[in-house]
Backbone bond lengths (Angstrom), bond angles and torsions (degrees), N, CA, C in turn:
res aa  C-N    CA-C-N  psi(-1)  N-CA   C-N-CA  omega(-1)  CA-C   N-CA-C  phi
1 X - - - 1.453 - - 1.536 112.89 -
2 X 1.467 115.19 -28.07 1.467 117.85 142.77 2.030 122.30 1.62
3 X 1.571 67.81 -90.80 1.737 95.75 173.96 1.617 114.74 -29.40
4 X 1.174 88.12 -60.17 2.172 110.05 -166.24 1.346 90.47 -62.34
5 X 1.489 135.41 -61.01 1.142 147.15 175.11 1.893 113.42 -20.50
6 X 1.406 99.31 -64.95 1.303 107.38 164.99 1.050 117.11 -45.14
7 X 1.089 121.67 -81.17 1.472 140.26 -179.89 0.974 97.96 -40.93
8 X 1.169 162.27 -116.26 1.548 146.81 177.07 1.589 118.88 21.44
9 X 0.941 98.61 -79.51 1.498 116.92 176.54 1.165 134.18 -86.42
10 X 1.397 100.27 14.56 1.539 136.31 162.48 2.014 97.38 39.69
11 X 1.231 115.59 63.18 1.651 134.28 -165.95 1.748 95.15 -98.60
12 X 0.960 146.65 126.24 1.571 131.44 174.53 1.128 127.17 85.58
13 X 1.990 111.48 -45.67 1.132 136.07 -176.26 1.169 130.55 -109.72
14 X 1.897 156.49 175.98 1.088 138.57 142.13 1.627 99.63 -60.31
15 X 1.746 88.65 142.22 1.345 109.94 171.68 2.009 116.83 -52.55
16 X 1.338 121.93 111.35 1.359 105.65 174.51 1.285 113.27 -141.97
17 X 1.416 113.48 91.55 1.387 125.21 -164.73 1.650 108.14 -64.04
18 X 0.908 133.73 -18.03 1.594 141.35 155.61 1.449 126.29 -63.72
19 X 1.279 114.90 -29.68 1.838 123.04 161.94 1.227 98.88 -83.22
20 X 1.388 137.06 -32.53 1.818 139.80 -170.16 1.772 92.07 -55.31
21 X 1.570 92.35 -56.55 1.333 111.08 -155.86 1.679 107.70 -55.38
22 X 1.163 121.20 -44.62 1.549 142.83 -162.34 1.433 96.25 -78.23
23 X 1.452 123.75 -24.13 1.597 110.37 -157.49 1.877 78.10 -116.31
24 X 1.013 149.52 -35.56 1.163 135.42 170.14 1.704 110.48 -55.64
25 X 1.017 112.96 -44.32 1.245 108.34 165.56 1.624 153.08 -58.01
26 X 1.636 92.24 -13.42 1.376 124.05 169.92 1.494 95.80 -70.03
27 X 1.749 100.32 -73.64 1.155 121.75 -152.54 1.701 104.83 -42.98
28 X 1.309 99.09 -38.44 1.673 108.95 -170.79 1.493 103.74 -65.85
29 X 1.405 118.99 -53.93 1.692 113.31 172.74 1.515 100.86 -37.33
30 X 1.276 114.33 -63.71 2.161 102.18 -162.89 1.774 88.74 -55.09
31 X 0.998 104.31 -47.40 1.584 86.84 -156.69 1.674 123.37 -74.70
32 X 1.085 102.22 14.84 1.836 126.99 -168.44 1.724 85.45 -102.10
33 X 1.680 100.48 -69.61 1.801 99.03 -177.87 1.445 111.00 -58.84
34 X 0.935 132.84 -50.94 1.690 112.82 170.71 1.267 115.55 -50.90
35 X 1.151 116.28 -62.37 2.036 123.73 -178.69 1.764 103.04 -25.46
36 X 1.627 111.55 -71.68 1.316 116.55 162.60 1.585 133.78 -30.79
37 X 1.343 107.25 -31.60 1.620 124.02 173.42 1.501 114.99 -72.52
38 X 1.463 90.93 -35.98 1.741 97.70 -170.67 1.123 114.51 110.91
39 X 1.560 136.16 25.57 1.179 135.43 172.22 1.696 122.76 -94.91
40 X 1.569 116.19 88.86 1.378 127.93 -142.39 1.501 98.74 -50.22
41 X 1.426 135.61 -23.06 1.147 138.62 -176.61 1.255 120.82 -55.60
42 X 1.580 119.34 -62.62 0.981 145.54 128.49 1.700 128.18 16.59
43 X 1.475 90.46 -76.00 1.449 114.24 168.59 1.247 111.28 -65.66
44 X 0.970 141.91 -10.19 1.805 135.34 -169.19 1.824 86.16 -120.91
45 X 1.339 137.81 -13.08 1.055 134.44 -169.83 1.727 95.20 -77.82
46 X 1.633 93.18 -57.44 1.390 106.61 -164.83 1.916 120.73 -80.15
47 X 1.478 96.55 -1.11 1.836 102.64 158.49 1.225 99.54 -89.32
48 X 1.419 146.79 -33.43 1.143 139.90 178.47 1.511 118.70 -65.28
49 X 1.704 111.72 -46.36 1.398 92.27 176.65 1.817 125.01 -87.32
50 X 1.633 99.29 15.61 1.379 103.70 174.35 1.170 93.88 -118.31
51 X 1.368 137.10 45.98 0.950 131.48 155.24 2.109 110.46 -138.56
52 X 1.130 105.39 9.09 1.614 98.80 -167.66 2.120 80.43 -143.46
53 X 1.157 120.84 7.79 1.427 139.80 177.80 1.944 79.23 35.45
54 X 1.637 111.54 99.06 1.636 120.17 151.39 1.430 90.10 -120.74
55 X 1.447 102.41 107.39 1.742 137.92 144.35 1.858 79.24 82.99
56 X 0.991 121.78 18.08 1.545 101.83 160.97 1.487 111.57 -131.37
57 X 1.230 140.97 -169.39 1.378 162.89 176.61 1.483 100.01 -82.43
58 X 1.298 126.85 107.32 1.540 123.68 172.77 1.303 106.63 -46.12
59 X 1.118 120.38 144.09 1.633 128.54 -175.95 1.388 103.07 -155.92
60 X 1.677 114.88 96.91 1.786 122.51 -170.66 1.701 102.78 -80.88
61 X 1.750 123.90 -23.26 1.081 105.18 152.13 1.524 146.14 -83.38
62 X 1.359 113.81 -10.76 1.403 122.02 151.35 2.027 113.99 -57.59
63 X 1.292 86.20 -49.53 1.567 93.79 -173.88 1.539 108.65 -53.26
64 X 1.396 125.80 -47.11 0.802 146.81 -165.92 2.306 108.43 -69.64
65 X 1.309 83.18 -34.00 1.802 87.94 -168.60 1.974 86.98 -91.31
66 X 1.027 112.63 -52.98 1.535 109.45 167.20 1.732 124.72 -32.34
67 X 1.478 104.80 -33.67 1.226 120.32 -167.29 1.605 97.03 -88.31
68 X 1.191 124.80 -63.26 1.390 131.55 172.85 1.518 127.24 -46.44
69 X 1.559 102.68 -43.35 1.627 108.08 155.59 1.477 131.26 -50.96
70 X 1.205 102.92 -28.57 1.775 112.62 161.50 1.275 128.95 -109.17
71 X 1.471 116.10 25.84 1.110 118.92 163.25 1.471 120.29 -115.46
72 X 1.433 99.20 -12.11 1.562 121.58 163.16 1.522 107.11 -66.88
73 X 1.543 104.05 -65.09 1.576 94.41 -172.31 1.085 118.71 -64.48
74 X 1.597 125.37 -35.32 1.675 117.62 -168.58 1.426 114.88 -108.09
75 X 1.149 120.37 -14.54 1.837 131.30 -162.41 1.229 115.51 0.71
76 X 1.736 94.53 72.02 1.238 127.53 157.13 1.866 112.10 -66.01
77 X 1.447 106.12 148.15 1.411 101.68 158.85 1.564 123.02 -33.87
78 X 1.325 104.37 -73.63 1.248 139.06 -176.66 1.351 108.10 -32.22
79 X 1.820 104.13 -67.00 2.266 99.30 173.43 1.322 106.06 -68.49
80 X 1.297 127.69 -35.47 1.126 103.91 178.40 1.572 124.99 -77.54
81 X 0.867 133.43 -9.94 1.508 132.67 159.43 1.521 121.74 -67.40
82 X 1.296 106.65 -30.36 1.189 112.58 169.22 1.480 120.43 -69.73
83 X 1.364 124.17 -44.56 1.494 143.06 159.37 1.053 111.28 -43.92
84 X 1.457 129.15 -52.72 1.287 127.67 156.95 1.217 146.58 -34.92
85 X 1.965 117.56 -39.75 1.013 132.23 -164.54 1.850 77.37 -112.11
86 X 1.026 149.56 -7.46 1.317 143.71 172.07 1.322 111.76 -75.19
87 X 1.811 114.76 -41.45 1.587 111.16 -177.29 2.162 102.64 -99.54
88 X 1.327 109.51 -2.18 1.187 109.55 167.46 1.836 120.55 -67.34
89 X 1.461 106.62 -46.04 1.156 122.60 -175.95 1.693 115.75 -97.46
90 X 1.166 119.87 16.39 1.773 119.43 -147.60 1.263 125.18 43.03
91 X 1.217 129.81 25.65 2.072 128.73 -159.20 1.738 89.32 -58.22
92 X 1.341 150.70 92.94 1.258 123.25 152.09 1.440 105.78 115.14
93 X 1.461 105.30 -20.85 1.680 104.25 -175.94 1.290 107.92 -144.03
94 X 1.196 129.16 -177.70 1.508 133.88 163.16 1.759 112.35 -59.41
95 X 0.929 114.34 136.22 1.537 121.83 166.85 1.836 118.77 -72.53
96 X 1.656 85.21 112.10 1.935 94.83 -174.64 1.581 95.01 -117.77
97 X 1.501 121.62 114.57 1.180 105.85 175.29 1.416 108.96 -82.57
98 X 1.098 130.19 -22.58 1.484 130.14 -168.82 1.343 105.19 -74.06
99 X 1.637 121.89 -21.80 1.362 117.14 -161.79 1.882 89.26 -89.19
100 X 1.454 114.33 -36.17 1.682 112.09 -157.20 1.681 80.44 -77.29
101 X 1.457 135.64 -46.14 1.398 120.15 -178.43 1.543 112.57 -35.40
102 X 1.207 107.34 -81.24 1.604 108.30 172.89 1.125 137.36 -28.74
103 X 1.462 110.89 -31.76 1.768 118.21 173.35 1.259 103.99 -86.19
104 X 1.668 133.29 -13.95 1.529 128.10 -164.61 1.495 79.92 -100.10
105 X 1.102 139.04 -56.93 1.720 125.13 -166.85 1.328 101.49 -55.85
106 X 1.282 137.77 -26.19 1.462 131.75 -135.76 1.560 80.20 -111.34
107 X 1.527 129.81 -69.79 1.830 96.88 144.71 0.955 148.29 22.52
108 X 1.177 121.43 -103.51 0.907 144.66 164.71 1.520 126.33 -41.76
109 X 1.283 129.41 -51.26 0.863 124.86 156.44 1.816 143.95 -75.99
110 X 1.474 95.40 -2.05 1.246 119.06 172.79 1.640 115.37 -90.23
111 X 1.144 124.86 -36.26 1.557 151.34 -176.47 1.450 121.44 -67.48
112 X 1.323 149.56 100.54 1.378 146.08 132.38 1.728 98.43 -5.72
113 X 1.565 98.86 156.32 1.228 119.50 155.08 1.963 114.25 -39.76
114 X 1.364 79.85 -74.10 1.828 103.37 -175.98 1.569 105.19 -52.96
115 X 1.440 109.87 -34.46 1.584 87.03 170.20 2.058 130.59 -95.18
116 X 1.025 104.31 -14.32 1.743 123.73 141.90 1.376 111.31 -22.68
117 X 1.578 100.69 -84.04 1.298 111.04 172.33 2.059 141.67 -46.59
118 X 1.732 74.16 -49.83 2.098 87.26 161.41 1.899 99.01 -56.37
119 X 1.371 121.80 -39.22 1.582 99.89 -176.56 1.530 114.34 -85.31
120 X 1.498 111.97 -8.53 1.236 96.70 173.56 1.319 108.45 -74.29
121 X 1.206 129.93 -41.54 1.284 137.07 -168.32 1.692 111.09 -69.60
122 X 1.442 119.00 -14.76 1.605 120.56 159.15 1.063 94.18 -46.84
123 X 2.100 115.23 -90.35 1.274 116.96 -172.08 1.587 141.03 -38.14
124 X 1.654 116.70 -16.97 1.204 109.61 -149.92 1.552 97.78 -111.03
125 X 1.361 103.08 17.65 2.055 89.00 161.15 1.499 103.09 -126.11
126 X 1.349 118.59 38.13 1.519 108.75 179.03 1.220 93.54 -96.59
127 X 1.535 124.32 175.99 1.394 138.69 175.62 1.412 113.23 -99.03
128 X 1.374 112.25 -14.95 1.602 98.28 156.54 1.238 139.67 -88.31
129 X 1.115 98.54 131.10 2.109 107.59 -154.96 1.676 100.09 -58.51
130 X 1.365 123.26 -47.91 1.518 117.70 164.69 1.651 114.97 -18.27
131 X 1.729 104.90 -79.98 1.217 106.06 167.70 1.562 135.72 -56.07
132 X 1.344 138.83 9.44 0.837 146.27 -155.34 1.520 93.04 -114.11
133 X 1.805 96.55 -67.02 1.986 104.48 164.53 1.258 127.86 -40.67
134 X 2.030 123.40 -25.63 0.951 140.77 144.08 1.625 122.82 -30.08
135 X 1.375 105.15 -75.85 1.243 134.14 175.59 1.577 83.15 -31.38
136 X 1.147 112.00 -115.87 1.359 142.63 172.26 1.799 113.05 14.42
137 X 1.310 89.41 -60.35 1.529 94.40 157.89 1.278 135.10 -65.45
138 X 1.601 124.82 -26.70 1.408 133.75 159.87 1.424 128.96 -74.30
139 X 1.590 94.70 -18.34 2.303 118.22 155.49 1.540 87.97 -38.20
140 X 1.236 100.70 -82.88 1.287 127.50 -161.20 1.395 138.03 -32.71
141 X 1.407 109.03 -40.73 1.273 135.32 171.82 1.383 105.07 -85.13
142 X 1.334 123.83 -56.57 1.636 122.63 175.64 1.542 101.37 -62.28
143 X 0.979 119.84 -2.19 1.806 111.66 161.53 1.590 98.03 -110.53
144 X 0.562 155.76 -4.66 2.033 138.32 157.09 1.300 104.95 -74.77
145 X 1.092 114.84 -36.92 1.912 100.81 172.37 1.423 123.29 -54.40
146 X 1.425 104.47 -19.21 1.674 108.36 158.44 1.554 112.64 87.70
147 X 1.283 106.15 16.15 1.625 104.93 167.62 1.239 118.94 -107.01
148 X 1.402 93.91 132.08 1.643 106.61 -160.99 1.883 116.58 -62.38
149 X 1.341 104.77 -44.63 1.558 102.21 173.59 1.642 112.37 -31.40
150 X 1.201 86.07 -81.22 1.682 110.15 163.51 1.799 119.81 -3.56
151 X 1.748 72.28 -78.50 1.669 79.57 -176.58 1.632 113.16 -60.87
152 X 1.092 117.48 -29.35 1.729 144.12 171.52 1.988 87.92 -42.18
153 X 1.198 92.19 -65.15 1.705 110.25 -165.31 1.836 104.62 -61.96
154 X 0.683 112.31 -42.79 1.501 127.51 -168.59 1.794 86.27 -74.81
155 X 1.021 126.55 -63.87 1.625 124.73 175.34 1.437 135.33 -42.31
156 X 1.611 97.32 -40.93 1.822 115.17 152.37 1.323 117.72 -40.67
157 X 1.387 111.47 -57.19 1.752 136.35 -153.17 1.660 82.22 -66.28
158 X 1.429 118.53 -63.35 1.661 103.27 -165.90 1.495 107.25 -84.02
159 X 1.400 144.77 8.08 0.811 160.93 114.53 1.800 126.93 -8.34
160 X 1.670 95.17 -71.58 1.272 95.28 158.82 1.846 137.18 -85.76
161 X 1.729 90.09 0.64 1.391 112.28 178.63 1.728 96.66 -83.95
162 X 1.558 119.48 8.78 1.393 102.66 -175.99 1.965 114.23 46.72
163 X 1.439 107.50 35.58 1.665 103.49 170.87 1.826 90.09 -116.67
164 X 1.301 83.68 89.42 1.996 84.84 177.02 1.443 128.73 -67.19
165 X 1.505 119.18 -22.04 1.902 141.58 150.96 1.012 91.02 -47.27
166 X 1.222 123.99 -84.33 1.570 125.27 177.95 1.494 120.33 -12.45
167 X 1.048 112.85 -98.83 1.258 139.83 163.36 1.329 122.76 -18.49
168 X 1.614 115.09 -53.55 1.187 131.44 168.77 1.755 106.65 -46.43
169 X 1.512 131.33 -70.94 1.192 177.50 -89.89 2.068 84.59 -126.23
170 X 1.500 109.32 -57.96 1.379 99.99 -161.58 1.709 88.03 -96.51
171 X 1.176 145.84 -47.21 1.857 140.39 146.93 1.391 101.42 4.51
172 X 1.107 125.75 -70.77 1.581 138.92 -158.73 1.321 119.65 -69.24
173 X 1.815 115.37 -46.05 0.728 127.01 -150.96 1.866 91.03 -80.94
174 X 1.450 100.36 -35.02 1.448 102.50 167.81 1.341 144.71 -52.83
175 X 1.636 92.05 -29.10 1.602 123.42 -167.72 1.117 77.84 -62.55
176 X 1.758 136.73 -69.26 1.402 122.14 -101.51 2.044 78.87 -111.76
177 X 1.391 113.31 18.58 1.756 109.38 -173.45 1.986 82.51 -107.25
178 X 1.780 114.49 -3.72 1.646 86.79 -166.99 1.371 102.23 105.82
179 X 1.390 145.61 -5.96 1.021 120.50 -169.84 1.875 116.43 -85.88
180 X 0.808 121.52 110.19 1.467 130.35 177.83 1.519 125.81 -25.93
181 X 1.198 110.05 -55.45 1.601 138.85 -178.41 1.404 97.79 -75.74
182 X 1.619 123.74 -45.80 1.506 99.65 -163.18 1.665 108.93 -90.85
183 X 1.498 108.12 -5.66 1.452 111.22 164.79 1.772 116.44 -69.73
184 X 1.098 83.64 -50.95 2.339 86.72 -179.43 2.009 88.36 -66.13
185 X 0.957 120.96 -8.80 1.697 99.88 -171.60 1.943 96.15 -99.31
186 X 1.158 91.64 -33.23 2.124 87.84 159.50 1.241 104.54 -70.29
187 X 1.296 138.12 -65.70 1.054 104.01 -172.36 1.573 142.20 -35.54
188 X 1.463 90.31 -53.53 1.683 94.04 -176.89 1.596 107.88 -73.45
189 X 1.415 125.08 -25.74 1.474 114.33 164.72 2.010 108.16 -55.57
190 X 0.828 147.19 -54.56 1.248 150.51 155.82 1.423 121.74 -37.97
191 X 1.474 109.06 -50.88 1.582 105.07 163.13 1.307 141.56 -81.25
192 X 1.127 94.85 -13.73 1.655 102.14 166.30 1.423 109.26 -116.92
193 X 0.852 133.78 1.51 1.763 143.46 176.40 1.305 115.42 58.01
194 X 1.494 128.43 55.83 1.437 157.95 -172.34 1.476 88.76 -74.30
195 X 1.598 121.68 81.33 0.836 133.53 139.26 1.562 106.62 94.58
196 X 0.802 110.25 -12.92 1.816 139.04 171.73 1.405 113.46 -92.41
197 X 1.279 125.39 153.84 1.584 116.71 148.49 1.281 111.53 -81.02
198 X 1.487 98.36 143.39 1.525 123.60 165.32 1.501 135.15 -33.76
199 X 1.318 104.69 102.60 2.000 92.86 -164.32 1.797 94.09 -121.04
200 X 1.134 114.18 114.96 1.515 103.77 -162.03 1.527 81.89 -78.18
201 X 1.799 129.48 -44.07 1.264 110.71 -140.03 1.546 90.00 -74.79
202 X 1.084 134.26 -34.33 1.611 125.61 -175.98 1.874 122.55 -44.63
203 X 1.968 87.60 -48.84 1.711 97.53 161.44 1.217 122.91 -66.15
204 X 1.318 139.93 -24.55 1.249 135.49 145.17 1.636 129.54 -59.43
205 X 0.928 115.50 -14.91 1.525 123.52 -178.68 1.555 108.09 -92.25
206 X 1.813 105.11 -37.97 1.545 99.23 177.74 1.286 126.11 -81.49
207 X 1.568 116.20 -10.11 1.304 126.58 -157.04 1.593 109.14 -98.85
208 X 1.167 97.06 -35.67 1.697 124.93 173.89 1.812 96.00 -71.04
209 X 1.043 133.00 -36.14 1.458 124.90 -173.48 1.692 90.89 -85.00
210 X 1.036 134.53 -50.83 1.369 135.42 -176.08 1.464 102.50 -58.03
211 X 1.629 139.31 -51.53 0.882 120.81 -163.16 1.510 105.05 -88.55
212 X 1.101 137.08 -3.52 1.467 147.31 173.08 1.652 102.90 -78.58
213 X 1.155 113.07 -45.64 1.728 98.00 -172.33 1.765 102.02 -102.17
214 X 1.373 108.60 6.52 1.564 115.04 168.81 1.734 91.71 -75.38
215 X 1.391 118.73 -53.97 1.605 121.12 -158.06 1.577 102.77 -64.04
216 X 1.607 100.87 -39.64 1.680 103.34 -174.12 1.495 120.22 -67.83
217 X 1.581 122.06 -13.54 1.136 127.87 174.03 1.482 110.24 -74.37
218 X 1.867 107.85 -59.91 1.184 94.83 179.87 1.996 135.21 -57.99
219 X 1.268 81.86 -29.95 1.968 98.88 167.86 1.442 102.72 -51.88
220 X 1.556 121.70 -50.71 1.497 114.52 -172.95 1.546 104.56 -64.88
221 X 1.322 116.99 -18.31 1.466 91.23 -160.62 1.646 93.69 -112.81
222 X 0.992 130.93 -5.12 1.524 126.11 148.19 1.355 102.10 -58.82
223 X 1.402 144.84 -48.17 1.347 129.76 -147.15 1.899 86.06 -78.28
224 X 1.072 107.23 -69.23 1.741 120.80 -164.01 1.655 98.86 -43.71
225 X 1.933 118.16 -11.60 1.510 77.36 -168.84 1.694 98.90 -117.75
C-alpha cells in the first residue's frame, strides 16, 4: 500500500489515481484473507481501508464491525478508543452513549500518559474535524495524568497547530512539573514575542529556572558517577 500511496500523491511518480486505486485493491484482497484467518493486523488494516475507501467503496459498517473485531481480541487502548468514538458519533452503528462512556473510562483508566497521547496522535492528523476534536480531547487527558514530558509533548502538537493559547497553557503547565524544554521554549516565546507580547522579565525568569535545574542535573550526575 506503500506503492498506491505514491501513486496517489503522485510522490516520485506522475500522479495516477487509477494505478493507486488498482494496487490498493490488491493490497486489500491479502489483507481481507488474512483478517478472515485471524491475523489482528490485518483486521485493523481492513477497518481502515473500509473506512478511508483505498481501492474499495467506503463502508462505515464494515469499518465499524472490523473495528470491533479487534477490540474484542486485543483491547488495546487504541481499538478501544476508536469503538468508542464509533458508538459516540454513530460511525457504522447506532449511537449508544452509555456504551462509548464505558469504553472512554475503561481508557482511560487502563492507559499511561504516553499511551493517551499515541491515541491522540491516531486521531489528530485526519482531515475530519470530528476526529481532530477527538484528538484534542485525548491532548487533554494524556495531560491530567500529570507527566510533564507529555504535557511538554501535548504543547508542541498545538504549537505546531499554530494554537499559541493552547500551547502557551500546556508550556507552563510543564514548566511548573520541571520540565526543562518547556521552560527554554517560554522563554523564547516571551523573548522574542512569538505571537505574544514581549515580556523580557518573564524570559528571564524562565530561562534562569531552566538553566538552574539544567546545572543541577548535570551536578547530580557527576556526583553519582
Amino acid at each position: 500500500d506503500l506503492l498506491a500511496w505514491l501513486y496517489n500523491d503522485g510522490i516520485g511518480t506522475k500522479k495516477d489515481k487509477k494505478k493507486a486505486f488498482e494496487i490498493y485493491n490488491k493490497a486489500f484482497a491479502l489483507y481481507l484473507h488474512d483478517a478472515e484467518n485471524g491475523d489482528i493486523d490485518a483486521m485493523g488494516e481492513v477497518a481502515c481501508y473500509y473506512k478511508n475507501g483505498l481501492g474499495i467503496s467506503k463502508n462505515p459498517k464494515k469499518a465499524f464491525v472490523w473495528t470491533e473485531r479487534v477490540a474484542e481480541k486485543i483491547q488495546t487502548g487504541e481499538s478501544l478508543a476508536k469503538l468508542a468514538y464509533y458508538y459516540e458519533t454513530g460511525y457504522g452503528t447506532e449511537r449508544n452513549i452509555d456504551k462509548s462512556s464505558e469504553l472512554y473510562a475503561k481508557v482511560i483508566d487502563m492507559c499511561s500518559a504516553e499511551k493517551l497521547f499515541d491515541i491522540a496522535e491516531d486521531f489528530a492528523y485526519s482531515d475530519d474535524k470530528r476526529e481532530k476534536e477527538q484528538a484534542h480531547r485525548w491532548y487533554s487527558l494524556a495531560a491530567e495524568k500529570g507527566n510533564a514530558k507529555i504535557i511538554k509533548d501535548v504543547a508542541l502538537y498545538y504549537d505546531m497547530e499554530e494554537n499559541v493559547s493552547k500551547a502557551m497553557e500546556y508550556y507552563e503547565k510543564a514548566a511548573v512539573l520541571g520540565d526543562i524544554d518547556a521552560m527554554t521554549i517560554l522563554g523564547d516565546f516571551y523573548y522574542y514575542g512569538y505571537d505574544i507580547e514581549k515580556n523580557y522579565a518573564k524570559a528571564i525568569k524562565f530561562y534562569k529556572k531552566a538553566f538552574e535545574l539544567g546545572n543541577a542535573d548535570k551536578l547530580k550526575e557527576s556526583y553519582e558517577d
